[in-house]
N, C-alpha and C positions, 0 to 999 in steps of 0.2 A: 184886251185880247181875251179870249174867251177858249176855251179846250173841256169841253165838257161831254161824256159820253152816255147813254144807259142803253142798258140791252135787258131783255128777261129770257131766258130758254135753259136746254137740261144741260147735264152736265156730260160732254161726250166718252169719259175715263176718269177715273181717280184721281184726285189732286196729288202733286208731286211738292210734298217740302224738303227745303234744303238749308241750311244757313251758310252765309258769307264767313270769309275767314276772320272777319270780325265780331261774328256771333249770332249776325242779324238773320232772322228767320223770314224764309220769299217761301211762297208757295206758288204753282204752275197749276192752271186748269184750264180748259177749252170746252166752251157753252154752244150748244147746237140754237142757231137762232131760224124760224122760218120767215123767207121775204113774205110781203105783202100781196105779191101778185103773183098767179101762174105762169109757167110758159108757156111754149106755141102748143105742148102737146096736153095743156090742163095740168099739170103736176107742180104743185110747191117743190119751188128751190129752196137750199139752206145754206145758210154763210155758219162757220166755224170760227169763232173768235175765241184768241188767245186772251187770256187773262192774269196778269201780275197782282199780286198782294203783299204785301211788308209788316212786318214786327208781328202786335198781337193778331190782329186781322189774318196773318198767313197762318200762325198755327188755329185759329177760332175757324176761318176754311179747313183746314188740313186735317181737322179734329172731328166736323161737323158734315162737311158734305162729303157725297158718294158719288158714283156712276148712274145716271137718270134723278136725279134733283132739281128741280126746278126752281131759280136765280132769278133774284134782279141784281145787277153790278153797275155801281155808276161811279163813272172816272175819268182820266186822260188818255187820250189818246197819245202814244209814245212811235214812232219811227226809230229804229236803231237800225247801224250797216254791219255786217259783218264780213269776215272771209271763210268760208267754206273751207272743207277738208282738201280741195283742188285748188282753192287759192283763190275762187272766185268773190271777185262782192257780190254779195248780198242784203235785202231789206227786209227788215219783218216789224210790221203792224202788231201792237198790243196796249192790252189796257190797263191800266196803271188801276187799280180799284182801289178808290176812298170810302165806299159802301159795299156792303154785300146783304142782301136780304133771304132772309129761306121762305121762299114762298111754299115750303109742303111740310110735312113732317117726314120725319128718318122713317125708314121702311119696317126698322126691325122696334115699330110700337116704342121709340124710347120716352121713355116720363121725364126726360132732362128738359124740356121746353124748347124743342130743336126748332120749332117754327118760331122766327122773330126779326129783329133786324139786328144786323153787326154791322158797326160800325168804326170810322179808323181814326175815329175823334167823339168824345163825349163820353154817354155809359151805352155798354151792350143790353140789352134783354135780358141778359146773367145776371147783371146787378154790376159789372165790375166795369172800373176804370180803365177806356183802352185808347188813353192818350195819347201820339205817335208824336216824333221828331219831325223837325222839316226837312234834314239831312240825308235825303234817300240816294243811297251812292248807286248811279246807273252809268 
């Protein structure tokens, strides 16, 4: 079986980090992606994909990217249901991200070497170990 995903587009708002009550750091972001093809009336559509991160990877997003960034993220695709404030089910699509690449530089000229790839296994561009667990409680 196979579950593999990549998308590249900007970033639609601020990444939102949080940690579990077990300490674990998840960051939240949503990437503006353009389809391929016009519609009836000539105008590029855009899909909105939600984006999940874990451990160093959430804070290395949470730290690094902004509002208008331009992404590669590649990952799983994840389905989860939930019940609404009204009680209803519901489903929501996201992407579980093993990679995240910065394809531009930070806005505000930073000299940290903000262009490079992060990653959620191996070494980052930083230089630093950002080994992850298998154990992602979802």
């Amino acid at each position: 079986m196979l579950n593999r995903c990549v998308f590249i587009g900007r970033l639609t708002r601020e990444p939102e980090l949080k940690y579990t009550p077990a300490g674990l750091a998840v960051t939240k972001f949503t990437i503006a992606v353009d389809r391929r093809y016009k519609n009836k009336q000539g105008e590029k559509e855009t899909d909105f994909i939600d984006i999940i991160s874990w451990r160093q990877l959430a804070e290395i997003c949470a730290n690094n990217l902004d509002k208008g960034r331009l992404v590669s993220v590649e990952g799983a695709l994840q389905i989860r249901s939930y019940q609404d404030k009204e009680g209803n089910k519901r489903k929501a699509a996201e992407i579980v991200a093993d990679n995240v690449f910065f394809l531009d530089h930070k806005k505000d000229n930073d000299s940290g070497g903000s262009q490079g790839q992060h990653r959620s296994s191996g070494t980052s561009s930083f230089g630093h170990e950002v080994a992850l667990d298998d154990d992602i409680p979802f």
